[in-house]
N, C-alpha and C positions, 0 to 999 in steps of 0.2 A: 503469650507474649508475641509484639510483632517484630518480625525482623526483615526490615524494607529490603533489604540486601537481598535476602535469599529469594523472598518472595516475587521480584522481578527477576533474577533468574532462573525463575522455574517459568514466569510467563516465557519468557525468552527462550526456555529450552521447548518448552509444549510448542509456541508458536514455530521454532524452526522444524521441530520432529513433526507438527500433525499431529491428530489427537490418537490415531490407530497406532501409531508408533510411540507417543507417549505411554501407552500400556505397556509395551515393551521395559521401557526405561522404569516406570513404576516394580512391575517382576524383577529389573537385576536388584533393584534399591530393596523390597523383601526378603532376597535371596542373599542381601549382605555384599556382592560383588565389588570386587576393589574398581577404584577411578578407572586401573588401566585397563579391567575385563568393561565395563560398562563404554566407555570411548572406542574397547577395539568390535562392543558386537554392534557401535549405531554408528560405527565410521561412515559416514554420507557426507560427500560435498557440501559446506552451508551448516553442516549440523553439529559438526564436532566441537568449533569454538563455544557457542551457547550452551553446549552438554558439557565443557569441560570447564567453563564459567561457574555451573550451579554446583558441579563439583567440587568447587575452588573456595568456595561461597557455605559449601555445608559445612566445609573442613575448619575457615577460617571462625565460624558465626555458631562451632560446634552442634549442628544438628543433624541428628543420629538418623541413620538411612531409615527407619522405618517410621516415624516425623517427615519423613521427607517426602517419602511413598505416599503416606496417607493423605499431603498437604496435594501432591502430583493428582492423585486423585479423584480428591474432591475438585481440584481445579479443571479436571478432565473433564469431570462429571458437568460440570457448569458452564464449558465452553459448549459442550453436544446440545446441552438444551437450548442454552443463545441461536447456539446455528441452527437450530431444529425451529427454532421459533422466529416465523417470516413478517417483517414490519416493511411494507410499501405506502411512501405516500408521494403526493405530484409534488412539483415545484415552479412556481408561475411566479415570473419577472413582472413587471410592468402597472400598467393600468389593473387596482382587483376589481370582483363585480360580488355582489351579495352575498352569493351561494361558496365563490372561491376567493378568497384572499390571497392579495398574492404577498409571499415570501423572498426575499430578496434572493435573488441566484446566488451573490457575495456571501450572504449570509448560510446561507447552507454550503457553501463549498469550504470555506473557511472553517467549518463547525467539524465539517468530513476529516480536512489536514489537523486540525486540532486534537482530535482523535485517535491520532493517527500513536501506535506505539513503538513499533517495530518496522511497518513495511506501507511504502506509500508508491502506488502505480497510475500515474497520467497522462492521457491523452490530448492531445490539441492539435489544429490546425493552425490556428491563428493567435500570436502570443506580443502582448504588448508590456511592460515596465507600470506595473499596479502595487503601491505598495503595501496595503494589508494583504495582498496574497503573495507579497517577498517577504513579509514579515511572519504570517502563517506558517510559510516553509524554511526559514530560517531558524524559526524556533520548533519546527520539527527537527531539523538539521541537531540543535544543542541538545536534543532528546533522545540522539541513538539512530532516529528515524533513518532506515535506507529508502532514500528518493531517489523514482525514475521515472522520467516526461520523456513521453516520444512526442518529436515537435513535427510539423510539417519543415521543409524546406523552400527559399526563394528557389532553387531550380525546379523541387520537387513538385511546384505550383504551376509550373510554366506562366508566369508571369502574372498568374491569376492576384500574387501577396505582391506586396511592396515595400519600400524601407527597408529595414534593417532584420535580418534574420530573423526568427521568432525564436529558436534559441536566445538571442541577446539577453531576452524578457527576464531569464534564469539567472545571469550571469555572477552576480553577485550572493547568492545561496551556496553557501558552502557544503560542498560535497553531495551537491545535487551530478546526478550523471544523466546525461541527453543521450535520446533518442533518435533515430530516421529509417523510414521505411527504402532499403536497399534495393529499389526495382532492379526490374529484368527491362531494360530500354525497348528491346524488340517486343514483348508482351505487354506492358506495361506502363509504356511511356507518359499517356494521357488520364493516368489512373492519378489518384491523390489521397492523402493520408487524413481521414475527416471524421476520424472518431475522437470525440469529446467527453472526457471520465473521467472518475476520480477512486479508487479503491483502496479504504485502509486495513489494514491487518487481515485480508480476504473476507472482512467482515461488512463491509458498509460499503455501497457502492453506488456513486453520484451520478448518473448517465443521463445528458442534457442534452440540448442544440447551442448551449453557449461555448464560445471558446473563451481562455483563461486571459480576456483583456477585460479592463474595467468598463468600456464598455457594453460587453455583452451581459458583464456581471451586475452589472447596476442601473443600464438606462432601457438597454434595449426590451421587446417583449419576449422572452426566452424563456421553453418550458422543458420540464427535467422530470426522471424520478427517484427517488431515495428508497435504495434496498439496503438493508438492515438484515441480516441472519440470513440463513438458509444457502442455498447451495452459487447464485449467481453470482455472488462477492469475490467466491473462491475459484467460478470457474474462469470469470473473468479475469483474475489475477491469472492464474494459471497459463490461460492465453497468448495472454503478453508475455510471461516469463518463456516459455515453449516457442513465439516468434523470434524472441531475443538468441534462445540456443541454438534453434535453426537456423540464424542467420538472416531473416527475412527483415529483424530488425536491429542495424550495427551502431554502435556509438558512434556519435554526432560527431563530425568533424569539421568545422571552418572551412 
């Protein structure tokens, strides 16, 4: 029998714990352990709401810890294989020719956010007001999705950008949170924020030369590549999260 309820929070709980920690959680649930032993042995920053979500979820949806173990499991079992299993393909804007077709850049970046369950991590330089990709992350937004865009900045450009912040691009995405790379003035003054990506759930990871304006995404000749599984999705995410904590990368401020 299905029960949608439980069944995303146990994505919800795997994707916060990791799958090596997810074993964990599988063991107390065998072992019969109450809510409050199971929350006090994965107490981790980030991970107790989602552990104590599924918890909430098995109690209210009646299903017995070792149903619960076995579903953790096999779902364990299924995400190692997805990661384990590397899908790379290009992605080419513009004019195609024979042998390469090209792929809209919109359309794969769009397909990325769509994707997207739990946790969405972007990069840009340059960000203009495109709306299938404010509509993309808006309805990631309605879906739980945590979003986080580090933008460049007009100072951070030295006059290189124009108009209006690129942040603005965001503005109306509910509960999207901005990014900026915090230089060091005396090291770093002339340096600029120019990585372009897109990573959902540390599983699929978009990394182009377009930046998130409509038109890099649809006119210009702009080439990318689409990682799928394996280890780059997660290390990239992880990157940006580890910049964020270090401080190298602080929330965007006006």
């Amino acid at each position: 029998m299905s029960r949608p309820a439980f069944e995303a929070a146990a994505e919800a709980a795997v994707a916060a714990l990791g799958l090596s920690r997810s074993k964990d959680l599988v063991g107390l649930l065998v072992r019969g352990r109450s809510r409050e032993r199971i929350l006090t042995e994965l107490a981790t920053p980030g991970v107790g709401e989602a552990v104590a979500r599924l918890c909430d979820v098995m109690e209210s949806e009646s299903v017995p810890s070792a149903e619960a173990a076995a579903y953790l499991r096999g779902y364990v079992a299924a995400r190692r294989l997805a990661r384990d299993t590397v899908g790379v393909r290009t992605v080419w804007s513009g004019p195609p020719t024979p042998g390469v077709p090209a792929r809209a850049t919109a359309q794969v970046l769009i397909e990325v956010i769509g994707g997207a369950q739990h946790e969405l991590l972007a990069m840009t330089y340059a960000a203009r007001p495109y709306p299938a990709l404010t509509r993309a992350l808006t309805e990631a937004a309605e879906r739980g999705v945590q979003t986080h865009v580090v933008v460049e900045t007009l100072a951070g450009a030295g006059g290189l950008l124009s108009g209006k912040e690129p942040a603005d691009a965001f503005a109306s995405v509910p509960g999207l949170r901005l990014w900026a790379w915090a230089r060091d003035p005396a090291r770093q003054a002339r340096s600029r924020q120019h990585a372009k990506l897109a990573v959902a759930d540390r599983r699929t990871l978009f990394l182009g030369s377009a930046n998130l304006t409509e038109s890099a995404a649809r006119r210009n000749i702009e080439a990318g590549v689409l990682v799928s599984g394996g280890d780059a999705p997660r290390r990239a995410a992880e990157h940006i999260v580890e910049l964020q904590r270090l401080g190298v990368l602080r929330p965007f401020r006006p």
